[in-house]
C-alpha positions as CSV (number, residue, x, y, z in Angstrom):
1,X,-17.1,-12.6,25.3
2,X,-17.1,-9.6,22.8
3,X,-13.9,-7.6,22.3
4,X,-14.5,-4.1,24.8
5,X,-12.4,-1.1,23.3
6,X,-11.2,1.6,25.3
7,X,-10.9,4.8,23.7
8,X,-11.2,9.0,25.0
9,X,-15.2,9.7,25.9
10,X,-18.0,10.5,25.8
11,X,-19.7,9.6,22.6
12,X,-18.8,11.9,19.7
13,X,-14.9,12.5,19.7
14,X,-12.7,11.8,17.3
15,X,-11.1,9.1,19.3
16,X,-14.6,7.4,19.3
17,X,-14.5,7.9,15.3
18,X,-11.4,6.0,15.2
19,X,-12.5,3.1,18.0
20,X,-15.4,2.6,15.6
21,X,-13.6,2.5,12.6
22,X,-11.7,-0.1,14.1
23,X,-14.4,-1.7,15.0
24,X,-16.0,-2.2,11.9
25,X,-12.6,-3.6,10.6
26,X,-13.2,-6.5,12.9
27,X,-14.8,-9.9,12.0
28,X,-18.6,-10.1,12.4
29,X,-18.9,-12.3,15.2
30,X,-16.1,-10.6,17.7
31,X,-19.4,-7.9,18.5
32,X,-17.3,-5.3,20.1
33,X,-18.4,-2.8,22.5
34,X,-17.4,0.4,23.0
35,X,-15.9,1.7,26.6
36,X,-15.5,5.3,27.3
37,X,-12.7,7.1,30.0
38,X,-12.4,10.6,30.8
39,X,-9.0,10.8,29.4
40,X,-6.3,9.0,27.2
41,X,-3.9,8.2,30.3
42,X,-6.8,6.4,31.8
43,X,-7.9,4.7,28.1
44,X,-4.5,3.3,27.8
45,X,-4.0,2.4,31.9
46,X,-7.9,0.2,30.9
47,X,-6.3,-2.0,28.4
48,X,-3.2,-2.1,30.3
49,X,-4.7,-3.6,33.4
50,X,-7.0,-5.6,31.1
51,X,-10.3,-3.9,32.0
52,X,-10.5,-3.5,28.2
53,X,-8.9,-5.7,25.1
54,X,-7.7,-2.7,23.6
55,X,-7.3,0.8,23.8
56,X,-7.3,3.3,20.9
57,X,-5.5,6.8,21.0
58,X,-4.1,9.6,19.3
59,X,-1.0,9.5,19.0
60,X,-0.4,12.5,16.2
61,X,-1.5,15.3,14.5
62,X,-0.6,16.5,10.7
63,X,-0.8,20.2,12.5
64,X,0.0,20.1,16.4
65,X,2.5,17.3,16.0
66,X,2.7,14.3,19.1
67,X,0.2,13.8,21.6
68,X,2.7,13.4,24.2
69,X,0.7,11.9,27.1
70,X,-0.2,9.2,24.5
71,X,3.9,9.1,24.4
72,X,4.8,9.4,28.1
73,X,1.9,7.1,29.1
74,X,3.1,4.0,27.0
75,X,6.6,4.7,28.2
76,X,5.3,3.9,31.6
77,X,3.7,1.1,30.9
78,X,5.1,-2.3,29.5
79,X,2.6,-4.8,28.5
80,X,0.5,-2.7,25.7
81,X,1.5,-3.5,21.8
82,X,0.2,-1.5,18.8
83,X,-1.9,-3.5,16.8
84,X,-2.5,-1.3,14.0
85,X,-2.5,2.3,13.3
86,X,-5.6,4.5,11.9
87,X,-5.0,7.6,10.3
88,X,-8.6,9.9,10.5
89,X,-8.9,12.9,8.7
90,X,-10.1,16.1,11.1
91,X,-12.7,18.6,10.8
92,X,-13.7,21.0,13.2
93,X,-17.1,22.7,13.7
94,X,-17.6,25.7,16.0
95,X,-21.1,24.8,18.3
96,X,-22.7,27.1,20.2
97,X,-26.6,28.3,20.9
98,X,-24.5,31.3,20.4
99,X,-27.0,34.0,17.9
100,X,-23.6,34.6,15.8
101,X,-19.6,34.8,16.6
102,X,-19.6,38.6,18.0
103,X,-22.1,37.0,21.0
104,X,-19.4,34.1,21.8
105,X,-17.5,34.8,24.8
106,X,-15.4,31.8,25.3
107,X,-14.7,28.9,23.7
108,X,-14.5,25.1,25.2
109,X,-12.5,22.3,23.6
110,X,-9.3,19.8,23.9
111,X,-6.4,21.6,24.0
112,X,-5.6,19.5,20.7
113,X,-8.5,20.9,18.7
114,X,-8.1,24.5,20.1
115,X,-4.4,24.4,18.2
116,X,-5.4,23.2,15.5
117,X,-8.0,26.2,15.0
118,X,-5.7,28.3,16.4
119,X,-5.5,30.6,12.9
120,X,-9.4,30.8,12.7
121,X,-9.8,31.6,16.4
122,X,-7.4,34.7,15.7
123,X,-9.1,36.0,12.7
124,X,-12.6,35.4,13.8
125,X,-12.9,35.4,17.6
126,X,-9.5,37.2,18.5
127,X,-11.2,38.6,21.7
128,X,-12.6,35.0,23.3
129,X,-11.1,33.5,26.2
130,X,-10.1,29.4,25.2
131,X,-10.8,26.7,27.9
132,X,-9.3,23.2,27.7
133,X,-11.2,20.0,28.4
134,X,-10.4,16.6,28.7
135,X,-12.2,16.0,25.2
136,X,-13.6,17.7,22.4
137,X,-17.2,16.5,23.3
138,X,-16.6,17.2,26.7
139,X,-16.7,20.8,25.9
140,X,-20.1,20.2,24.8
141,X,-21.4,19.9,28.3
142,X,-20.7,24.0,29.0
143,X,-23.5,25.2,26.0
144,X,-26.8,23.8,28.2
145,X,-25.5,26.4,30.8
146,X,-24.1,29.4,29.1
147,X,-25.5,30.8,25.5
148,X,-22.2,33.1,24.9
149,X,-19.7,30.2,24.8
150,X,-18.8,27.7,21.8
151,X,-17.1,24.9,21.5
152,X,-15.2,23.1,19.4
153,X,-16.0,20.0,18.1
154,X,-17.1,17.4,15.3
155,X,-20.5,17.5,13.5
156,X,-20.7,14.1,14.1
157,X,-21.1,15.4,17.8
158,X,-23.1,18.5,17.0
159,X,-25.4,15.7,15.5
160,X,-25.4,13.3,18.0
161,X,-26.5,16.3,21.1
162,X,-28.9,17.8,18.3
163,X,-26.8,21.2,18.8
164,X,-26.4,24.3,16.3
165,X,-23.1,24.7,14.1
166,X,-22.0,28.2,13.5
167,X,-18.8,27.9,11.2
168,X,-17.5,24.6,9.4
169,X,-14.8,23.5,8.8
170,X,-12.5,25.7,10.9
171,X,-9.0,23.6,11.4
172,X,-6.0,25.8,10.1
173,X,-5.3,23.1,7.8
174,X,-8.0,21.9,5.4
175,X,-6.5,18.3,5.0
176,X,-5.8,18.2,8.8
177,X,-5.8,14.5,10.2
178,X,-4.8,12.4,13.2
179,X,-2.9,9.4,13.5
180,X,-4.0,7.1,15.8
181,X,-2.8,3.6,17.3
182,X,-4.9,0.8,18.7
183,X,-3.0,-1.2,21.6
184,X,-3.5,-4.4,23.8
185,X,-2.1,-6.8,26.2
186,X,0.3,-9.0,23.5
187,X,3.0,-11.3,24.6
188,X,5.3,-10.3,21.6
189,X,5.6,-7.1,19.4
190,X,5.4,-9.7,16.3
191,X,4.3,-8.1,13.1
192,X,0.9,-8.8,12.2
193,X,0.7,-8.6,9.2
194,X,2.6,-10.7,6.2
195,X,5.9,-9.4,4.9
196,X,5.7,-8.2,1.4
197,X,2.4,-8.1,1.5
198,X,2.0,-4.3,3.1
199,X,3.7,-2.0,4.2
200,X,4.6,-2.5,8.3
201,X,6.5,0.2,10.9
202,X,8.1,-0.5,13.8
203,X,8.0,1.8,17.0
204,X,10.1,1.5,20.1
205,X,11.5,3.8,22.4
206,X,14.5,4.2,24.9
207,X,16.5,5.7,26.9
208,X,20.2,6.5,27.0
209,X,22.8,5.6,29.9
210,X,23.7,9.6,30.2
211,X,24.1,12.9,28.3
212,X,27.1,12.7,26.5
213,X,28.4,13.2,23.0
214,X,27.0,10.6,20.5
215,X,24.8,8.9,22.7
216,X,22.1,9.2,20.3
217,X,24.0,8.9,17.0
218,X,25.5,5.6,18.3
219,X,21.8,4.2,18.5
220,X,20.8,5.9,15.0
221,X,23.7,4.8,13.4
222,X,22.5,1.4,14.3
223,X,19.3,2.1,11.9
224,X,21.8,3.8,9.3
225,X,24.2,1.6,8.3
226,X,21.5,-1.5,8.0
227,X,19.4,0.4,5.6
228,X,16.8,1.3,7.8
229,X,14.4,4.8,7.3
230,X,13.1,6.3,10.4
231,X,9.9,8.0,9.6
232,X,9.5,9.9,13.2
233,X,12.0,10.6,15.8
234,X,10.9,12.6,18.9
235,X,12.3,13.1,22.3
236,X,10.4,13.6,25.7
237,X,11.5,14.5,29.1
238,X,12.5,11.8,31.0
239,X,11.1,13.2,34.5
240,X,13.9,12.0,36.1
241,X,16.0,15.2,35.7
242,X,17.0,18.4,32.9
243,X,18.3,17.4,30.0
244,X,17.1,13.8,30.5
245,X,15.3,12.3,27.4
246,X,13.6,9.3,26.5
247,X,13.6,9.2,22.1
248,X,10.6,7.8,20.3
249,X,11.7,6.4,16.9
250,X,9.1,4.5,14.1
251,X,10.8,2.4,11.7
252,X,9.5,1.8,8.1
253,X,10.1,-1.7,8.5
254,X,8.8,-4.6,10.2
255,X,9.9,-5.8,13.6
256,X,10.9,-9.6,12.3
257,X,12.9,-8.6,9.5
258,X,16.7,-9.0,9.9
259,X,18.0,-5.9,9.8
260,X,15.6,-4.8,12.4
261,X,16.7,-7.8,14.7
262,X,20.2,-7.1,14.1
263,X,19.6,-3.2,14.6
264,X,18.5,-3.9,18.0
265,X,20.6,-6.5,19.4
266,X,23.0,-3.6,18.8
267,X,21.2,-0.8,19.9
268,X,20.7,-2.8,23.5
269,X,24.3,-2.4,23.8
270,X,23.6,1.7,23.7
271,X,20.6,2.0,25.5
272,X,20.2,2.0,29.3
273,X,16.0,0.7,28.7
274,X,14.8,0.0,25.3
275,X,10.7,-0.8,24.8
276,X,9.2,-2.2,21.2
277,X,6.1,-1.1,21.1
278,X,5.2,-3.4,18.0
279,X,4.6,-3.9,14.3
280,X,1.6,-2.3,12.7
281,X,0.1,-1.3,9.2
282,X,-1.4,2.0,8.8
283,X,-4.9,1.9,7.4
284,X,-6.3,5.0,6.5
285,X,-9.7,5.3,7.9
């Protein structure tokens, strides 16, 4: 059977970039195919219930920072690992049948790619009204309609749809890239890779028993004392009430080394739920 990756649709986004970068990382006879969804909750929610091997998301950007439904979407799940993580670097076109900027009325695009532009929006189209969409080549769907809107997207996808660029690059950052993970159903959050051999990082998440002092230096200190460098930390609402969090840590270390074990048969003892999410390498794509 081949290997079915799930990733944010239709043909053309960045997400799709990274699914097929991943792909061509795969051996020769695994022939995978690629899946589409409409969003990245529903991507990850496909390999979860196993309608796809794996999923592959964003999970952050070098200018906008988390994508946090990534984040609260794994936190609701439990049986997805990261595999591996991509890193893809990001450049935005502005695509429009538009006759030049001054005729552009709005623009279309994720809400992702509209911050990351956000600088070149102001300076050059300060007066245009910005409209999320589920995906950056969704937007793409509003130009057969409407000649005075734009959209935001990659030239990859202003090649695919055979549509006119008006300005390239336009991120706010010219070295702007994303960071994206590539999940599945695993039975252990084992490193995959050989120790020694590359570098591997650990993520996890959990939550604390209540808001009090130290309840999250107790669980750091846990990571402190054994050596251990945290490359991200971040903290999302918990939905359960204000002032309820749920911390998402990576670890530049891999999850079967000792002082990782040792960090978190300790940091059980702190935590009121703690998720591993897996070991990984980062392979820049």
């Amino acid at each position: 059977m081949p290997l079915s990756i799930a990733y944010l649709g239709p043909a053309g986004t960045y997400a799709e970039a990274a699914a097929l970068a991943y792909a061509s990382s795969l051996a020769q006879d695994q022939q995978p195919s690629l899946c589409p969804y409409p969003s990245i909750a529903q991507t990850l929610k496909a390999a979860a219930a196993g309608q796809a091997n794996v999923a592959v998301v964003p999970v952050e950007n070098l200018i906008e920072g988390s994508v946090t439904v990534t984040l609260d979407t794994l936190w609701q799940l439990d049986s997805l690992q990261i595999r591996q993580a991509l890193v893809l670097p990001i450049s935005h076109a502005l695509i429009s049948h538009a006759s030049s900027l001054e005729a552009i009325q709005a623009v279309y695009s994720h809400p992702q790619a509209l911050s990351q532009c956000q600088k070149w929006l102001e300076r050059f189209l300060p007066q245009v009204e910005l409209m999320p969409t589920n995906s950056t080549t969704k937007a793409l769907h509003y130009l057969e309609v409407d000649p005075t809107v734009g959209a935001i997207a990659s030239l990859r996808a202003a090649q695919l749809y055979n549509l006119p660029v008006l300005a390239s690059p336009i991120q706010d950052y010219p070295d702007n890239c994303t960071r994206f993970w590539v999940l599945g159903r695993d039975t252990s959050p084992t490193c995959p890779v050989k120790l020694g051999l590359e570098t591997a990082y650990t993520s996890l998440a959990f939550s604390v028993p209540k808001n009090a002092p130290g309840a999250l230096v107790r669980p750091l200190q846990a990571f402190a004392k054994r050596q251990i460098n945290l490359s991200r930390i971040e903290s999302r609402p918990s939905k359960r009430s204000l002032g309820d969090y749920v911390f998402f840590i990576d670890l530049e270390i891999a999850f079967t080394a000792a002082p990782v074990q040792a960090a978190l048969t300790e940091l059980a003892t702190y935590t009121e739920v703690l998720k591993v999410f897996g070991s990984y390498t980062v392979q820049q794509v």
